[in-house]
matplotlib code that plots the C-alpha trace (Angstrom):
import matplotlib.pyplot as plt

x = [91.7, 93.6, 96.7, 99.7, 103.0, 106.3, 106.7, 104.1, 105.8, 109.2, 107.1, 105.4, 109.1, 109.2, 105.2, 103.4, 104.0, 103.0, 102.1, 102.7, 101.0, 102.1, 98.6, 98.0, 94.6, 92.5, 90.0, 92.7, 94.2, 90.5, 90.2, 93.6, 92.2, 89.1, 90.9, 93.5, 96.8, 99.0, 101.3, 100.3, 103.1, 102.8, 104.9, 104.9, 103.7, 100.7, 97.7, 99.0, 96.3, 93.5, 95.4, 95.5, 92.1, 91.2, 92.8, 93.3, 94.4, 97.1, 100.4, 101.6, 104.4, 105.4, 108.1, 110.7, 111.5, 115.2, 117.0, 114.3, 117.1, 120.7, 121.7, 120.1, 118.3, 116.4, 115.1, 114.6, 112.3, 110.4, 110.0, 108.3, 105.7, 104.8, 104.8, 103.2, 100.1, 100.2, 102.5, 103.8, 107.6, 109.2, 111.1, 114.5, 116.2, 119.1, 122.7, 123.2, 124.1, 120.1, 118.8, 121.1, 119.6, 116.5, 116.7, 117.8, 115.0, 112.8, 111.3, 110.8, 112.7, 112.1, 115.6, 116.0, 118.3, 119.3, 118.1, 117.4, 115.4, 116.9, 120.7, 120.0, 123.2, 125.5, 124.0, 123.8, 120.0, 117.5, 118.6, 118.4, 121.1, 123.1, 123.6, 127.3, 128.9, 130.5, 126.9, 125.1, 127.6, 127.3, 123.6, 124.0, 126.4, 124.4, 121.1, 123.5, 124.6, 120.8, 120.2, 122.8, 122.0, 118.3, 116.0, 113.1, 112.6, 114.1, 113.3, 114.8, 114.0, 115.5, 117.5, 117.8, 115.3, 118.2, 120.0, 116.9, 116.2, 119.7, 119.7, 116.4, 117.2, 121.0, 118.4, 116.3, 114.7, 112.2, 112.2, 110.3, 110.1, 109.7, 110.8, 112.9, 110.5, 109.0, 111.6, 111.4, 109.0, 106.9, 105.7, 105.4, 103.7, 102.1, 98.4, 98.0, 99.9, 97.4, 94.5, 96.0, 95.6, 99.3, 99.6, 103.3, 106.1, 104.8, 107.2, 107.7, 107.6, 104.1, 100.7, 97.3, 94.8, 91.9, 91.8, 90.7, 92.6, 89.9, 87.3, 88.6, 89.3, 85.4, 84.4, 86.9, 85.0, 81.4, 82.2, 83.3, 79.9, 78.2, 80.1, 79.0, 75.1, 75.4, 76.8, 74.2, 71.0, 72.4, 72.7, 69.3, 68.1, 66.5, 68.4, 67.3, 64.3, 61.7, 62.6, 66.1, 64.7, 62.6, 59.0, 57.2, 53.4, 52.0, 51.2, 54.6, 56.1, 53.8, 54.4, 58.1, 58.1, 55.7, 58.1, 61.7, 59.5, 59.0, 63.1, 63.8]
y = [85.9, 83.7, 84.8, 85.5, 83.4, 84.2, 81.9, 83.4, 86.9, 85.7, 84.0, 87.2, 88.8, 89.5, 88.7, 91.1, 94.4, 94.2, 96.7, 97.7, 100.7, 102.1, 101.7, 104.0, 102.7, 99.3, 100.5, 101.5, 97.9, 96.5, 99.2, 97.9, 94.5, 95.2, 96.8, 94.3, 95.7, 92.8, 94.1, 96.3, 97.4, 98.9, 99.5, 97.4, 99.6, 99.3, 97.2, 94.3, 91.7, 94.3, 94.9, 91.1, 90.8, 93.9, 92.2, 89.1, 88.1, 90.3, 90.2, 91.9, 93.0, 94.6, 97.2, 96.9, 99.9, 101.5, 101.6, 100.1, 96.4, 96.1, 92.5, 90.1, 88.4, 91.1, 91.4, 88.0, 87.7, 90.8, 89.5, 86.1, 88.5, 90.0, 86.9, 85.0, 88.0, 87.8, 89.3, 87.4, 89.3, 91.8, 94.9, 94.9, 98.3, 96.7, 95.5, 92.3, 90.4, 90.8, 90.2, 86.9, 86.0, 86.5, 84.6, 81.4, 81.2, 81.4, 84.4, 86.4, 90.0, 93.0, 94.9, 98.9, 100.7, 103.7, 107.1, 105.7, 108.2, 107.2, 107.4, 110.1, 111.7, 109.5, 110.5, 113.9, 114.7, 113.9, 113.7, 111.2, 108.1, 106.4, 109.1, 109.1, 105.2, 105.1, 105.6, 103.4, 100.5, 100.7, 100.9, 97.5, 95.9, 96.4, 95.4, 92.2, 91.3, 91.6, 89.0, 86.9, 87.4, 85.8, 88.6, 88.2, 91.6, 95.2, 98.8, 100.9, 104.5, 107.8, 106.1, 106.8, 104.8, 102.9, 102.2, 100.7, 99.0, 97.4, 96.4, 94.8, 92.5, 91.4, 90.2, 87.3, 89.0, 92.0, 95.4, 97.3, 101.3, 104.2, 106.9, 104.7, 104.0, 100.9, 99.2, 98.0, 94.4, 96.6, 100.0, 101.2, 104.6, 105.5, 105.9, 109.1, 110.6, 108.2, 109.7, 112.8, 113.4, 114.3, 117.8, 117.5, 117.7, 115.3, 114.2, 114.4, 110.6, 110.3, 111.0, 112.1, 110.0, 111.3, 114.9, 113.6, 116.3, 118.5, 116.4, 115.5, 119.4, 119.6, 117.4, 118.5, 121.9, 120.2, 118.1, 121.5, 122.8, 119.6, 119.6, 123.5, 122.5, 120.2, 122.8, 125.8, 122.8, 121.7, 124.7, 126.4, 123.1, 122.1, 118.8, 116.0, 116.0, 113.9, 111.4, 111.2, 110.1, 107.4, 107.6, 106.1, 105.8, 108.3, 105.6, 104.0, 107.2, 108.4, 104.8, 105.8, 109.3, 108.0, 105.0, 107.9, 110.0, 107.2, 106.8, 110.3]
z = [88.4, 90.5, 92.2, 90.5, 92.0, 91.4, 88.5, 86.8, 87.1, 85.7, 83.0, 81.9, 81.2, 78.1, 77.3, 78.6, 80.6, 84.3, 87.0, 90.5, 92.2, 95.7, 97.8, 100.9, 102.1, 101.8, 99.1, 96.5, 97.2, 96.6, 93.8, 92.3, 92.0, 90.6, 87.5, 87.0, 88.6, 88.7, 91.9, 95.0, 98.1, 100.9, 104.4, 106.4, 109.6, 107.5, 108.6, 106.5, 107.1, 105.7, 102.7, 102.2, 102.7, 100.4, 97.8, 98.3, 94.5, 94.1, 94.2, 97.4, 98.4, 101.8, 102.2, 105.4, 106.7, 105.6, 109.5, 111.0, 111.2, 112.1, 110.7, 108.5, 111.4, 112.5, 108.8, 108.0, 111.8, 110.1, 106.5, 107.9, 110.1, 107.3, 104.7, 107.9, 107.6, 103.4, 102.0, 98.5, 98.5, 100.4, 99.4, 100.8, 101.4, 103.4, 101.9, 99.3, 102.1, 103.7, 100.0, 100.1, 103.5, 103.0, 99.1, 100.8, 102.6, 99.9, 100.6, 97.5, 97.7, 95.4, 95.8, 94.3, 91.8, 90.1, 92.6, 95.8, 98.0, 101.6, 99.8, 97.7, 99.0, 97.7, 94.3, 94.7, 96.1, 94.1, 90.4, 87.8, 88.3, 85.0, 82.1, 82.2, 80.9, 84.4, 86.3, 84.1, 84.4, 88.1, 87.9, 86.1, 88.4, 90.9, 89.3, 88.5, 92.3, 92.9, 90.6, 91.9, 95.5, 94.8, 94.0, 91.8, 90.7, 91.3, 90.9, 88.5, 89.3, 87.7, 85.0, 81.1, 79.1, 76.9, 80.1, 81.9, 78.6, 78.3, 81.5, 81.6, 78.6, 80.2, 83.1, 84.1, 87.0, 86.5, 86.3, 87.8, 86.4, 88.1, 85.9, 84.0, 80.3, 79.3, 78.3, 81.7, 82.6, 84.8, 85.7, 89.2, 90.3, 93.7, 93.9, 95.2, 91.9, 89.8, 91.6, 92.0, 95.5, 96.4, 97.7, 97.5, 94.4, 91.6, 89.6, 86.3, 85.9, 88.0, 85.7, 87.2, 85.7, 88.1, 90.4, 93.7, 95.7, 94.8, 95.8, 98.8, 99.0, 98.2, 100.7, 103.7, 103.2, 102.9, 106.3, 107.8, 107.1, 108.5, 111.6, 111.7, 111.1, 113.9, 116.4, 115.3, 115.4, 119.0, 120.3, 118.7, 120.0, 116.7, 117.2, 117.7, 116.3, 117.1, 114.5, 115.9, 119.6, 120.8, 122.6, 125.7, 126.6, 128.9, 130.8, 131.1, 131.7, 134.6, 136.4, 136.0, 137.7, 140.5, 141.1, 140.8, 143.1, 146.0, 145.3, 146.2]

ax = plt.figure().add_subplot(projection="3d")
ax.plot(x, y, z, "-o")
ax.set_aspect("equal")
plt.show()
């Protein structure tokens, strides 16, 4: 499957539903290929060269960091590092005015709406964003001056399914859902709720597909007991063993000490 461009992401609107998952490591990026997933992200402290090679046919984009950039130049100098090491877009946390920025450079920008995590208090912690008329409007105006600032897609987390619905059809960009139904062009969850590994709150938007935790659980204790094994055979000196060592003649070995003895 070759990879997906921008084009062909605004051409799927309306088609077909897409999907983005939230990778954590290089094998769910490579895992997230093999079964189709149209969109991974990731941070960009990440290694972002080894998710690009992990999967190097999907769609990547690479999240700034929110306060990591003062002005629009710091951010555009760190959205062409991480485009320059292969990202496809970047997710913008910053004001319209980066978005705009970054847009007439061409870089593609993935901007976020509805509850925002890192401005959660201007919304009241975390709680669902748009089900009053007055919430959802400004969920839409902003969702708008995205749009018009030049970004190809935003997130829509937290807000009523009509609302995300609405909004999605009054735009040309994408939407990407996070809690917000599939009324939305895409659906977005992280991979450690899809593999169930995440031993904090899951949400009631996130679904386990898979229990990993308790394999990794199961395997944290089983490497515990190696590690023990190792310890107890060192130190009853069962290990190494004589298949864990190598050998030498009798003759080669005697020509060494007489040779270490004359060095003495």
């Amino acid at each position: 499957m070759p990879l997906l461009t921008v084009k062909d992401l605004l051409d799927a609107k309306g088609q077909r539903k897409l999907t983005q998952v939230n990778v954590h490591e290089t094998r769910e990026a490579r895992a997230c290929e093999e079964a189709g997933i149209d969109m991974i992200i990731t941070w960009e402290r990440s290694p972002i060269r080894d998710f690009r090679a992990a999967a190097p046919e999907t769609f990547f984009t690479v999240g700034l960091v929110y306060g990591a950039y003062v002005n629009a130049d710091e951010a555009k100098r760190a959205a062409f590092d991480a485009m320059e090491k292969g990202a496809d877009a970047i997710y913008c946390p910053m004001g319209l005015d980066v978005v705009e920025a970054l847009a007439r450079e061409a870089i593609p920008v993935h901007g976020h709406v509805g509850f925002v995590p890192y401005k959660r208090t201007w919304t009241g912690g975390f709680k669902a964003v748009g089900k009053t008329a007055d919430s959802a409007i400004e969920v839409y105006r902003r969702a708008k001056a995205y749009q018009d600032a030049g970004a190809i897609a935003i997130e829509v987390e937290l807000v009523p399914v009509a609302v995300a619905t609405e909004i999605t059809k009054r735009l040309s960009i994408l939407t990407v859902a996070m809690g917000a139904g599939s009324g939305c062009d895409a659906q977005y969850l992280f991979a450690k709720d899809i593999l169930g590994y995440n031993d904090g709150h899951v949400p009631r938007h996130a679904k386990r597909y898979r229990d990993h935790g308790a394999e990794y659980r199961r395997l944290y204790d089983d490497s515990v007991a190696a590690f023990a094994e190792f310890k107890a055979e060192t130190e009853a000196e069962t290990f190494p063993g004589s298949g864990n060592v190598l050998g030498m003649k009798d003759a080669e070995f005697e020509a060494f000490q007489n040779a270490a003895h004359k060095l003495a």
